[in-house]
N, C-alpha and C positions, 0 to 999 in steps of 0.2 A: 674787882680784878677779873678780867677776862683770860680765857684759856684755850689758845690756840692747838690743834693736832697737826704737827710738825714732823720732818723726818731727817734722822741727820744726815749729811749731804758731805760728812768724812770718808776719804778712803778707805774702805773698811768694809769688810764680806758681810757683817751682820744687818746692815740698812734697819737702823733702830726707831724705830716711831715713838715720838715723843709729844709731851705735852709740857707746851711755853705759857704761862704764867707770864701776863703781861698787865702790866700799870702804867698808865700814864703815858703810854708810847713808849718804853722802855722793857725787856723781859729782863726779869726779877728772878724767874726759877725757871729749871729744865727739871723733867721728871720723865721716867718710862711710860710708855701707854699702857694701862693693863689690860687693856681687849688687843693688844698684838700678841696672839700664840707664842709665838718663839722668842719676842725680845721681850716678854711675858714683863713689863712692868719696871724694868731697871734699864738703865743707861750708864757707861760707865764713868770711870772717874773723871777722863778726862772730859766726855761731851756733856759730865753735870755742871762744866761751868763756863760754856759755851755761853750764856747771858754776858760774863765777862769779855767774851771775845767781838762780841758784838759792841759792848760799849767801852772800851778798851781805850786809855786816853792817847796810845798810840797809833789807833786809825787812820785812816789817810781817810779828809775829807773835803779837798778841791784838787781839781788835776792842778798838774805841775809840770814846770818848762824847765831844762837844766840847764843853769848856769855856770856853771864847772866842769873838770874833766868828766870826762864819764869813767864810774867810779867813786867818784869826790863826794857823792850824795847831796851834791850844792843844787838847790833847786827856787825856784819863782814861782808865785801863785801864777794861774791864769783861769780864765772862764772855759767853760766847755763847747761855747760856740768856737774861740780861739782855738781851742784844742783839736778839736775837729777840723775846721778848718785846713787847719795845718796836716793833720795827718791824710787828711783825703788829696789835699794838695800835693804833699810828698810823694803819695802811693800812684797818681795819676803821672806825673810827671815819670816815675822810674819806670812805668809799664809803658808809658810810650817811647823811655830810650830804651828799654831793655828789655820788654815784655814780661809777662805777669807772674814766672815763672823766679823772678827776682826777687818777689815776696815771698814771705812763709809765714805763716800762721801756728804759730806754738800751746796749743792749748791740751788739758790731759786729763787727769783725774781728781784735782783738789774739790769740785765740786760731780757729787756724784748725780745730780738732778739729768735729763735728761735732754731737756732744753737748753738751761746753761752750762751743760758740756759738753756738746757738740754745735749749739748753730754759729760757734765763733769758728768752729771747724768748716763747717756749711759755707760761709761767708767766704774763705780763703776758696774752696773748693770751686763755687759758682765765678770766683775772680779766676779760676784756671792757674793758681797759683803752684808753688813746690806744695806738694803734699807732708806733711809728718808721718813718719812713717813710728806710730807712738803707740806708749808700751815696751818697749825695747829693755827702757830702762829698770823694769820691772818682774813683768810676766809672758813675754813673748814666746821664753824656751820653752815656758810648762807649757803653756798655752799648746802652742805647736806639737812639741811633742805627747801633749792628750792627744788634742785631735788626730795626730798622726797612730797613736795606737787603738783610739777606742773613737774616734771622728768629734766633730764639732757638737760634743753633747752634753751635757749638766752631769755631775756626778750625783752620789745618791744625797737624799733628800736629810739634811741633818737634824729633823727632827725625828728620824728613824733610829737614834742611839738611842733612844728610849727602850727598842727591842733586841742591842746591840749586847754582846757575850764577850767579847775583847775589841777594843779599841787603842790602835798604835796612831802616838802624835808622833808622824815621823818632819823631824825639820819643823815643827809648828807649836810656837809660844803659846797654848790658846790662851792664855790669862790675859795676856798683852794685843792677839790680834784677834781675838775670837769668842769674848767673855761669854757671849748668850750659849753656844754649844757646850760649851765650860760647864755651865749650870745645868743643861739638860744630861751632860754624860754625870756629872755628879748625882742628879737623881739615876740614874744606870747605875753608877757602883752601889750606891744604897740596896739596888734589886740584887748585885753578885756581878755586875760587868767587873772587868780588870781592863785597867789604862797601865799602857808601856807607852812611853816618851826615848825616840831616838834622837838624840839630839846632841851635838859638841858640847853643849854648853849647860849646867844646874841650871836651867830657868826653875823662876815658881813654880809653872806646870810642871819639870821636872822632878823637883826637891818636892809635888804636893803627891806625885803618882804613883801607883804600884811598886814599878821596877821602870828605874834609869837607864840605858845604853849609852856611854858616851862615845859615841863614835868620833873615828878622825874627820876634818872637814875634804869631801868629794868621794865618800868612801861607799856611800848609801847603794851606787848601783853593786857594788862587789856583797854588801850585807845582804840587797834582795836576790842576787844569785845564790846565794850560798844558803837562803831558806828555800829556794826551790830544788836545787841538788837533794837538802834534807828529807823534801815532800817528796822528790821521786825514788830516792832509796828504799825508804820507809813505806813508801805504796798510799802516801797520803791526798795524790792529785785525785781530783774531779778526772777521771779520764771521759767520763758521756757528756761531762759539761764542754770540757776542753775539744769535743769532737765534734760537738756541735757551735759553737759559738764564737772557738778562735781560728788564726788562720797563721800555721808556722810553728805549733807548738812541737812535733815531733823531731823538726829541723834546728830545733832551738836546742833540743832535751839532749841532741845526740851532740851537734858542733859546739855551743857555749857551757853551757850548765856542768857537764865533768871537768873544766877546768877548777870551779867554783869549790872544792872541797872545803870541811869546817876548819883544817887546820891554815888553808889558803887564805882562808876571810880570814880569821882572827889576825893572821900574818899584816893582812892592809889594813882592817878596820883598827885595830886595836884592842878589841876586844877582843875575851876569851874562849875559847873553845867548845868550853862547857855553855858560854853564855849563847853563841852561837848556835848550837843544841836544841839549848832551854826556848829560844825563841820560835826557832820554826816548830818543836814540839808543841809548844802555845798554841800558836797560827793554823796548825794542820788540825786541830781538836777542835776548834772553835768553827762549826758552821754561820755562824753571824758576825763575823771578822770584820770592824770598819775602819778604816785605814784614811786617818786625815792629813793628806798631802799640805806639807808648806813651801812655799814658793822659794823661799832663801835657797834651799837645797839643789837650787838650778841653777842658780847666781855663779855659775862658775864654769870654767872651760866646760868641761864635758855631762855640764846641768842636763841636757835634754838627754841624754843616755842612762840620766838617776831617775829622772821622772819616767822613762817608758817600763826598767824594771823595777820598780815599786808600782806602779799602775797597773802591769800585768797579774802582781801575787793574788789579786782577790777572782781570776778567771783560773788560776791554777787548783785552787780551792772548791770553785763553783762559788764563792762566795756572793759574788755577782748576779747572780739568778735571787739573792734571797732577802726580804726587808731587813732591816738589822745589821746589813750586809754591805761588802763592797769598798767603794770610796770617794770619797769628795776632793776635787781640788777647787771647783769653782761649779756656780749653776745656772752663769748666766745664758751660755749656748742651748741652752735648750727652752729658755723664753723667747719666742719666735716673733718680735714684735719687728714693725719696720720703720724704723729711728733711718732711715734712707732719707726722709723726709725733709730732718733737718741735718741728716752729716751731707747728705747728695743730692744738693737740690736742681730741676732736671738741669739747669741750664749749664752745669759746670762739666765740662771734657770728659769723655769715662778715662781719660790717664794723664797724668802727667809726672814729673820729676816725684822719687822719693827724695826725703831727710830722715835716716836715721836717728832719732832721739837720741842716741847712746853716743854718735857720732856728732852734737852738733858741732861741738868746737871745732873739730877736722875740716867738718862741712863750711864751718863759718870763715875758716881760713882757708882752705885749698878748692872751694868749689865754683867751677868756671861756668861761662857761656851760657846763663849769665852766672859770675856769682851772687849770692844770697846778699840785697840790698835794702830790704825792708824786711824787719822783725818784728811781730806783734806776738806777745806772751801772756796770757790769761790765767793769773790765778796760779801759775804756777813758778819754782823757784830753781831754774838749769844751774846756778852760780853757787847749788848748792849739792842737790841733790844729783845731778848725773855723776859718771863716770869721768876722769879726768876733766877735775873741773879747774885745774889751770890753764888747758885748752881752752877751756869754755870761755874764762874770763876775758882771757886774751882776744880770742874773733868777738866778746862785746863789747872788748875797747875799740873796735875800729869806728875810729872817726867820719868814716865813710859808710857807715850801716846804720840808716836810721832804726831806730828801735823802741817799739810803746809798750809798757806794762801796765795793767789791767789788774789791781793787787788791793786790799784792804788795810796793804803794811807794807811799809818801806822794805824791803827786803834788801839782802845784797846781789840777787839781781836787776832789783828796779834802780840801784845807783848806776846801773852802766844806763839806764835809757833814756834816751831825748824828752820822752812825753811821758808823764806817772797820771792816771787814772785810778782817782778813788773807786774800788768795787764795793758791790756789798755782798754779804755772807749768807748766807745758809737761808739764814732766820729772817732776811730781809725781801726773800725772792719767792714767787710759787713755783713748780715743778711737781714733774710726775719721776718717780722711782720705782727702780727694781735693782733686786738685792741682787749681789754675783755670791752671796752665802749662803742666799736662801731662796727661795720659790715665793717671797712676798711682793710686790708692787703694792704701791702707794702715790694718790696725786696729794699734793700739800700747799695750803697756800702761805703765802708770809703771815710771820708772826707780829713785825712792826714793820713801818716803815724805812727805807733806807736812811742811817745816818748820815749826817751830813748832807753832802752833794753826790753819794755813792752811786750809782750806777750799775743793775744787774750784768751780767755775759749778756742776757738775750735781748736788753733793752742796747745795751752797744754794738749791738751783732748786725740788730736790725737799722740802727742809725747809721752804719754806715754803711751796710748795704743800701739804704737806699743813696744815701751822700754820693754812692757809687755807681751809680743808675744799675742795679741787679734789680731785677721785676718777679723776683721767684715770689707767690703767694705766701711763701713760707715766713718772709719777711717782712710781712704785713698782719700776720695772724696774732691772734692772741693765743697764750698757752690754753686756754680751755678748746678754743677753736682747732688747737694742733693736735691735742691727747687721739680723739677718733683716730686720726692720721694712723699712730703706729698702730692699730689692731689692723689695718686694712690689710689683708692679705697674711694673717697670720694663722698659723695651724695649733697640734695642740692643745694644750693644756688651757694655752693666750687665747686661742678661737674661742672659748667658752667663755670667755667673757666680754660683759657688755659694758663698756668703756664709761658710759653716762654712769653708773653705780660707784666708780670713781670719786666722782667730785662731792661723795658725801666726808673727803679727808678720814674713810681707815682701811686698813690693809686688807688687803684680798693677796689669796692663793691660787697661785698656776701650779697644783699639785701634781708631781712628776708620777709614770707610772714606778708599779710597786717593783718592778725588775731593772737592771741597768739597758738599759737602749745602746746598742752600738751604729753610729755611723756614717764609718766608714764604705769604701767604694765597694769592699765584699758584703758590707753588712756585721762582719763579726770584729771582736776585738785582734788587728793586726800585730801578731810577735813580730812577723815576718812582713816587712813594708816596703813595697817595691816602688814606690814613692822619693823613700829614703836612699835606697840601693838607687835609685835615679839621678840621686843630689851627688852622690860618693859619700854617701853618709852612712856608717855600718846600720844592716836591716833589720839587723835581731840587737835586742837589750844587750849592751856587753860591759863591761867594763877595761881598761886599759889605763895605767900611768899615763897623765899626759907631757911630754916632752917640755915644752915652755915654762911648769912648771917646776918638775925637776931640776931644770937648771935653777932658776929663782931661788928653790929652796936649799940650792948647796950657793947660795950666795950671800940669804938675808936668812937668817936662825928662827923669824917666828912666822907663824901664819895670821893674817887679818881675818875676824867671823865680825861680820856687822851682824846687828839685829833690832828690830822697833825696841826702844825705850820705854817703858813704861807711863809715861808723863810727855816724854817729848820726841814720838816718835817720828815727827817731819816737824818741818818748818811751820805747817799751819797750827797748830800750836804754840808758839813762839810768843803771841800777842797776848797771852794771859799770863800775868806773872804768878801767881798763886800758883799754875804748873810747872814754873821753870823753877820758881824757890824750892817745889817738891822735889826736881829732876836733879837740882844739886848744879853746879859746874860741869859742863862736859866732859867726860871721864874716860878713861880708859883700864879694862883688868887683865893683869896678868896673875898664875901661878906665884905662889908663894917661892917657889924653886927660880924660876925667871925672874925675881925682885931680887933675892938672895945673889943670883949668883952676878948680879949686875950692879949690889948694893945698894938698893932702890928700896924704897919705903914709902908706904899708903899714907897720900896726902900730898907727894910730894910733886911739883909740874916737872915733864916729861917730855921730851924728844921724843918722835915717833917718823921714821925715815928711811928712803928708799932710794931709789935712784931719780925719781920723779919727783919729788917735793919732801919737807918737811913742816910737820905739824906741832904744835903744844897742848898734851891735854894736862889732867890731872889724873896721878896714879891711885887706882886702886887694886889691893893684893888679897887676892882668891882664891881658892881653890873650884869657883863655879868654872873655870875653863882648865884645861888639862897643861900639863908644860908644852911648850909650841905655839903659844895660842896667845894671839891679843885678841881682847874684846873691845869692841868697838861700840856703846847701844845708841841707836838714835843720829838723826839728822838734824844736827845744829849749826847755827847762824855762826860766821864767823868772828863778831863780834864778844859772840859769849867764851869763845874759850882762850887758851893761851895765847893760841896763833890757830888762826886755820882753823878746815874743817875737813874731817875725814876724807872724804869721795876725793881729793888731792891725790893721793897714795894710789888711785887706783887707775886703771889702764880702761884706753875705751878696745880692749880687744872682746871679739862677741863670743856667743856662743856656738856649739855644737850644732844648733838645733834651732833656727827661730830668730836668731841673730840680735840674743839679749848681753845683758850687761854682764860683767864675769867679776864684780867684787870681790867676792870671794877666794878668786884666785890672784891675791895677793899677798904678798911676800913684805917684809921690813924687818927693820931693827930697833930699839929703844934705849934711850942713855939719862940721863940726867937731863934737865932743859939746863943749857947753859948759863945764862944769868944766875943759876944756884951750885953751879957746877965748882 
């Protein structure tokens, strides 16, 4: 048995290195690497059976032509010269009636590698195509509004909870999206750390931590006002940190922060007075305060105005100046590498049209001169996973949009497409990684060969760029020959490394320095963003009711909180059953109070309904969400549940801040499923 060093290549902040156990051209086991510091030897439940998803009898493994509507899943073998063929044929033909900007290139984050996630991007780019304007659907507000408060930089180093005194999981499952920190702050409580979980919902990490806050959902920027009001009462601010380091705080303390009172927060958050108190007392004590930002908490209208003040509280403290300290939402801005190489290769226009990710349906249907003609999706599942995705389906039923998917599994996106392309996964491909959770890189090569007739992202990227006469070198190179590439030019932490040390397959550190780096155009962390003020976007953190919602919610009685599933939390898990038998039926929880007063009972299939579609899950009755609240966990295939799949329900209206997805700010109602009705 041979034993490959591997890295998984899931979406997911921890970039875990692994070691594949391979026999016979098949992997048999996945296991943690124990020489990776921080993913120190454990992989979690779902990537330990990632061997299953590689050989999974569901796999796609010959392209495929569609013989039915699209939709219908009705499909024809064909070969891959065919396939090709055809697709280069199609795409030549549209850019000489309609020019290049007719395509789009759809590709995102299912594989985290760095070659096979962006040179299918590269490829559109150098064709001068619409650009994806990607991420949206995700992480664009937090994104955004980091950099807009604290600039394009990595937050602190998460193996620094080790020196950490209090740690707040605000908005963030870490059991579910973040197991290795999990385990490192667990040895912290051992030493005397305290974990508070702010969160709508009893997750594990909740129901395992100190003290729970169940906040309302969009409530979080009103909570972090209302411990900074506490910290300036109380004489608890860093005033020489804050004078040195931020920019706007005096103007912040005197206009926002006295509306902020403790009797005011409890009024919106729903929390208590006392609790209110109790927290920023916590907060203002604790000089090594680390505060792990989750993204869901931005997923909604006025996300980027929660993320700027909870980002701020650890500069109010000074907490920011100190290891142990601070806050993490993400660390890949500060790995300075230049992946230009294969997202921008020279030959492609420096601009052309966006596509909104969040928006494609709209775009897929209302977008002119040209409209969007040719669709190529890699790896990832729009028909599932965006916002209003009966938009979505609909622009990929047009019969006048060619469209190829790039997938290792039938998805219910790849039923709308003309041409289905076996991929292969993870396990089957080399790439170089670096974590967005952590400060590790890693290059990795395959574990086995691609099953079937599968076909990596960077072995199709490059077939048909040349199929297309693109001459960029980029498209000719092997992954060993590209790695160099991204250190050229890079500063840093990255400058200290020498890229050949690489290819022995284990992890190396771009260790951050020990204080938080700000930067922004002044240098310090911006309260005060005259960036924002420039957008008509309020400049300082604030909170406010948002009107669109309000109405919604004097119309539909409960609130929507999605959040990762435990087993199944996207689509790319989907392909292992032994996850999906774990994950149960697709499910939905409400309040015991909410089943009661609707007459509804755990077990039983459920209506779930709004103005924009209706869905069928299965009920369950909890007290893990508050009354008001449907839970939603997880992105599943519409195939598995009653009817439908959640992201129906939901509006492609953006954000605040960064112009991401606003989930979260959805409204419905729930009945009986009628058939039992």
């Amino acid at each position: 048995m041979d034993t490959v060093r591997v890295v998984c290549a899931h979406d997911c902040p921890d970039m875990c290195s692994l070691l594949a156990h391979v026999e016979n051209d098949r992997v048999v086991r996945i296991e943690g690497d124990p020489d990776q510091p921080y993913t120190a030897g454990f992989a979690c439940a779902k990537v330990n059976r990632d061997f299953e998803l590689v050989h999974s009898p569901e796999r796609l493994t010959v392209p495929l032509r569609r013989t039915g509507p699209k939709g219908s899943g009705q499909f024809a073998p064909i070969s891959w010269d065919a396939a090709l063929d055809e697709i280069t044929a199609r795409w030549k033909a549209i850019v000489a009636e309609s020019g290049p900007l007719a395509l789009l290139g759809y590709a995102y984050s299912a594989h985290q590698g760095q070659m096979n996630r962006h040179l299918i991007n590269g490829l559109f780019y150098a064709l001068g195509a619409s650009r994806l304007q990607a991420g949206t659907v995700c992480d664009t507000c937090c994104e955004t509004a980091w950099d807009m408060t604290l600039g394009p930089v990595g937050g602190a180093d998460p193996e620094s909870v080790l020196e950490s005194e209090l740690v707040i999981a605000w908005g963030c499952d870490l059991m579910a999206v973040n197991v290795h920190f999990w385990a490192k702050l667990e040895i912290a409580r051992k030493a005397g750390a305290t974990l508070v979980v702010i969160d709508p919902r009893r997750s594990r990490t909740a129901a395992a931590a100190d003290w729970h806050l169940p906040i309302r959902i969009g409530t979080d920027a009103a909570l972090a006002l209302g411990i900074v009001h506490i910290l300036v009462r109380d004489g608890l601010c860093d005033r020489a940190y804050l004078a040195e380091k931020t920019l706007g705080f005096e103007q912040w303390e005197r206009e926002i922060v006295p509306r902020f009172t403790p009797e005011r927060v409890a009024e919106i958050t729903g929390l208590g007075i006392a609790d209110v108190e109790r927290l920023a007392a916590l907060y203002g004590a604790a000089p090594r305060s680390l505060i792990r930002i989750g993204e869901g908490m931005t997923r909604l209208a006025r996300g980027g105005q929660a993320l700027r003040a909870v980002a701020t509280l650890p500069a109010v403290t000074g907490a920011y100046g100190r290891r142990g300290g601070g806050a993490l939402l993400l660390t890949a801005s500060s790995m300075d590498f230049n992946f230009s190489v294969v997202r921008k290769p020279a030959s492609g226009p420096l601009s052309a049209r966006l596509v909104n990710q969040s928006l494609l349906g709209r775009e897929l249907l209302e977008m002119r001169d040209p409209p969007i003609r040719a669709l190529f999706i890699a790896a990832n599942n729009p028909a599932v996973t965006n916002p209003d995705v009966r938009t979505v389906r609909e622009g990929l039923s047009r019969e006048d949009l060619f469209t190829v998917v790039h997938d290792p599994f039938m998805t219910d996106t790849a039923t709308y497409a003309d041409i289905v392309l076996p991929a292969a996964t993870y396990l089957e491909t080399g790439d170089f990684y670096r974590g967005y959770g952590s400060y590790y890189m890693q290059f990795a090569p395959p574990a086995v060969k691609p099953q079937g007739e599968a076909w990596s992202n960077f072995r199709l990227a490059q077939a048909l760029a040349q199929r297309m006469g693109l001459t960029d070198p980029v498209f000719r190179m092997s992954e060993a020959e590209i790695l160099p590439e991204f250190f050229k030019g890079a500063s840093g932490a990255v400058a200290a490394i020498d890229p050949a040390t690489l290819l022995d397959g284990r992890p190396v550190k771009a260790a951050p320095p020990p204080g938080q780096e700000f930067r922004t155009g002044s240098g310090k962390l911006e309260i005060y963003s005259t960036a924002l003020a420039a957008q008509g976007v309020p400049p300082m953190p604030d909170w406010q009711p948002d009107e669109e919602e309000m109405r919604d919610a004097q119309r539909w009685p409960l609130r929507l909180l999605t959040a990762p599933s435990y087993f199944q939390p996207h689509t790319a898990f989907s392909g292992v059953g032994f996850l999906r038998n774990r994950e149960g039926e697709p499910f939905c929880v409400v309040h015991p109070d909410e089943a009661a007063r609707r007459r509804l009972s755990g077990g039983a299939k459920v209506r779930l309904f709004n103005e924009r579609a209706a869905i069928g899950l299965v009920l369950r009755v909890s007290d893990e969400v508050g009354p008001g609240v449907v839970l939603v966990p997880g992105q599943r295939p519409s195939g598995e549940a009653v009817d439908g799949t959640v992201n129906m329900l939901c509006s492609d209206r953006l954000t605040d801040i960064g112009e991401g997805a606003t989930y979260q700010s959805t409204f419905l109602e729930i009945e009986a499923w009628p058939a039992a009705a």
